[in-house]
C-alpha positions as CSV (number, residue, x, y, z in Angstrom):
1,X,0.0,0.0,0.0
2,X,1.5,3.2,-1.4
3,X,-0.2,5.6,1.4
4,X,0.1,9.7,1.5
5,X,-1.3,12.2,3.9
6,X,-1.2,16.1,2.3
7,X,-1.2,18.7,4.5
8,X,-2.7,22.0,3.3
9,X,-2.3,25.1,5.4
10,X,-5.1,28.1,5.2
11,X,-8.0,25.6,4.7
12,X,-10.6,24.4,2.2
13,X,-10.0,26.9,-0.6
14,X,-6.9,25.7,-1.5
15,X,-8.4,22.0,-2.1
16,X,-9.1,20.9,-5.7
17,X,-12.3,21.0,-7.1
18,X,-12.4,17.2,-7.6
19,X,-11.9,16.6,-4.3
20,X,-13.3,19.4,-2.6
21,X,-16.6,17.8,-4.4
22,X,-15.9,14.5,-3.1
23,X,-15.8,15.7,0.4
24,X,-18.9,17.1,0.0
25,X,-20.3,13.8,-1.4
26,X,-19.0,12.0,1.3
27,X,-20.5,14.2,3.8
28,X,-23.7,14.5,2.6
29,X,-23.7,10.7,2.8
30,X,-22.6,10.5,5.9
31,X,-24.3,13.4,7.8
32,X,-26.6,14.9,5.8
33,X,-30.1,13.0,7.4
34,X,-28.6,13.4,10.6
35,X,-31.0,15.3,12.9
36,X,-28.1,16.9,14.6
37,X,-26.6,18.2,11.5
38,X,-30.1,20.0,11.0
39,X,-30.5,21.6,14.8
40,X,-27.5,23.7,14.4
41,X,-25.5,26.3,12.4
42,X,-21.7,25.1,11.5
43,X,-18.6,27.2,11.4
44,X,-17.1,26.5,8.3
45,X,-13.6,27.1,7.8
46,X,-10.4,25.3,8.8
47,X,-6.2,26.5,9.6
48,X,-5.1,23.0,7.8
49,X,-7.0,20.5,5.6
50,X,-5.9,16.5,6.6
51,X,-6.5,14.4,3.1
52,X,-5.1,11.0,3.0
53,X,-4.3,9.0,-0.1
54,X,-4.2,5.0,-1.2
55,X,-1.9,5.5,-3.9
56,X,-3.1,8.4,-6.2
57,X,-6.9,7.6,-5.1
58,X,-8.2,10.4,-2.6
59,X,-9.6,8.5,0.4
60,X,-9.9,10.5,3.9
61,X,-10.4,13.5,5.2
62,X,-10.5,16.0,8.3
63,X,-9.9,19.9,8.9
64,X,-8.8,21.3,12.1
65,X,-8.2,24.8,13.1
66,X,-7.4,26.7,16.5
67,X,-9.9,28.2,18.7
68,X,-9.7,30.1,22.2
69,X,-12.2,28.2,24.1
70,X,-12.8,28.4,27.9
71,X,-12.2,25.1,30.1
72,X,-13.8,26.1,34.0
73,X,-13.9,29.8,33.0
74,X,-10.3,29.7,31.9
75,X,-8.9,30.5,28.4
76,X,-7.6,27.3,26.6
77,X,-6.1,27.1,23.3
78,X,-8.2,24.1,21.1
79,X,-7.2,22.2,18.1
80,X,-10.9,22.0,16.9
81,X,-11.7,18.9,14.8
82,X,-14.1,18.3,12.2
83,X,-15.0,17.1,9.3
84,X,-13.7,13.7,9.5
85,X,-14.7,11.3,6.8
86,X,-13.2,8.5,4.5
87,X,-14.4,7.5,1.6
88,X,-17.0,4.7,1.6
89,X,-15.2,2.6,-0.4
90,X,-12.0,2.6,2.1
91,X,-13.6,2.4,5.1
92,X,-12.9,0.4,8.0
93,X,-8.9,0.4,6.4
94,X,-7.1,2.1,8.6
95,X,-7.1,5.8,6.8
96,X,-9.1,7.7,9.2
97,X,-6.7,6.5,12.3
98,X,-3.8,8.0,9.2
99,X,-5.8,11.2,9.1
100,X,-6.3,11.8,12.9
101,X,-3.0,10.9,13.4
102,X,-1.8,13.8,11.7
103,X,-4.3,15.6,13.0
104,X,-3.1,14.9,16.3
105,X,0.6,16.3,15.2
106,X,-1.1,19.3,13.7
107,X,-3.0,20.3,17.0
108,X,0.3,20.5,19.2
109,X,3.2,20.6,16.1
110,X,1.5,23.6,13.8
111,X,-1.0,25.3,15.8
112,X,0.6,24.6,19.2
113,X,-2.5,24.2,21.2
114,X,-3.2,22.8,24.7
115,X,-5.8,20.2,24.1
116,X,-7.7,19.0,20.8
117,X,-11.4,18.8,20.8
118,X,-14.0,17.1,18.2
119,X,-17.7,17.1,18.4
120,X,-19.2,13.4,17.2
121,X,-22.4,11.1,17.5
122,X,-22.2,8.3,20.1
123,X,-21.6,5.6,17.3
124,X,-18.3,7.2,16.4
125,X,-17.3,7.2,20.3
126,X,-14.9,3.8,20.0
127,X,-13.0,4.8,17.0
128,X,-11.9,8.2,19.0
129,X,-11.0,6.4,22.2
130,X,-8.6,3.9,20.1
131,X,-7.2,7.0,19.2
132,X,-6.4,7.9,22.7
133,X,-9.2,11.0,23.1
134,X,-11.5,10.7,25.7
135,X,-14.7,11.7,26.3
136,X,-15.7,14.1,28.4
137,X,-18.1,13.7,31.2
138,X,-19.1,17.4,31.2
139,X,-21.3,18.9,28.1
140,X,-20.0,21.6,25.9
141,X,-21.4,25.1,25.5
142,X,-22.1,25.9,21.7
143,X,-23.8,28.9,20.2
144,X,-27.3,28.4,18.8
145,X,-29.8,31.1,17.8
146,X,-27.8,33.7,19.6
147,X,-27.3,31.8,22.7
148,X,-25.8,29.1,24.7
149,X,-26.6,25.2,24.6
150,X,-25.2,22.0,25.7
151,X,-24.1,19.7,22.7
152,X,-26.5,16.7,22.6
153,X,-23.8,14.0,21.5
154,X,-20.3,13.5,22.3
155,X,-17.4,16.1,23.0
156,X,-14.2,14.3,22.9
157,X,-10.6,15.4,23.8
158,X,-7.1,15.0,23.5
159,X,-4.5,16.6,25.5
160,X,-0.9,15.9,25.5
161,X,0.2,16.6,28.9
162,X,-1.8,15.8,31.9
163,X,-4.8,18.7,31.1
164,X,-7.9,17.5,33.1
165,X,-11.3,18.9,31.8
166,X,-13.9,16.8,33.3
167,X,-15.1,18.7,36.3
168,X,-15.2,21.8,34.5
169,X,-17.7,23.4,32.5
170,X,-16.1,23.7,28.8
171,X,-17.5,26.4,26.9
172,X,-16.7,26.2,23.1
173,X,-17.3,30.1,22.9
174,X,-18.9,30.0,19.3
175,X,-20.9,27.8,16.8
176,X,-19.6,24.1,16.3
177,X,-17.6,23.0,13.7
């Protein structure tokens, strides 16, 4: 297996139209009947773009970029997560742990932030963990329709040192990504 991971800095503009088309395929497989997906405004955007490659097939994706976010009323630098999808066809292969991988080096490496965080449904809970994030016990504050809420699914972490969130309310301070 011949596999690549591209990096590209300053987000989704600078991805091809191919596969900037097959990402939104992909998602609107994947998330698009969600009820979830409906309920809430996105931020869309990213610092760095994650694609992964099986030779010169495009197969995975995720973005990330860096948000101030507030962890028990304290300012915390977050690698925010999103977007994470693999193609269909190469599922269940190996190339989303690639992508979050490098995700993981991109949160601490590039953007140099204190934790990573990633909104998912409960079905995607296990892949995470395997990954090493954790979930957190507490709910996280998103904006929606001018306001606070709690996220109704998962909030998952990662923090390379010994950072302990759960305990403290975790305030996302914006619309989810």
């Amino acid at each position: 297996m011949n596999d690549l991971v591209r990096v590209i800095p300053h987000g989704l503009g600078l991805i091809n139209p191919d596969e900037n088309a097959l990402i939104r395929k992909w998602g609107e497989e994947a998330f698009g009947q969600l009820e979830i997906c409906k309920q809430f405004k996105y931020h869309c955007g990213a610092d760095y773009c994650v694609l992964a490659y099986c030779g010169e097939v495009f197969v995975g994706f995720a973005a990330v970029s860096k948000r101030e976010v507030s962890v028990g009323g304290e300012p915390v630098s977050m690698g925010c997560v999103g977007g994470v999808i693999t193609s269909p066809d190469y599922r269940k292969m190996g190339y989303g742990s690639i992508v979050m991988n490098e995700v993981k080096r991109l949160i601490y490496d590039a953007l140099n932030c204190e934790i990573g965080g990633l909104l998912c449904e409960e079905q995607t809970v296990p892949f995470y963990e395997k990954l090493g994030w954790a979930r957190s016990c507490e709910a996280a504050l998103v904006e929606r329709d001018g306001g606070k809420v709690e996220w109704p699914e998962a909030f998952m972490y990662h923090a390379a040192s010994d950072f302990e969130i759960d305990g403290r309310e975790i305030d996302l301070c914006g619309l989810p990504w």
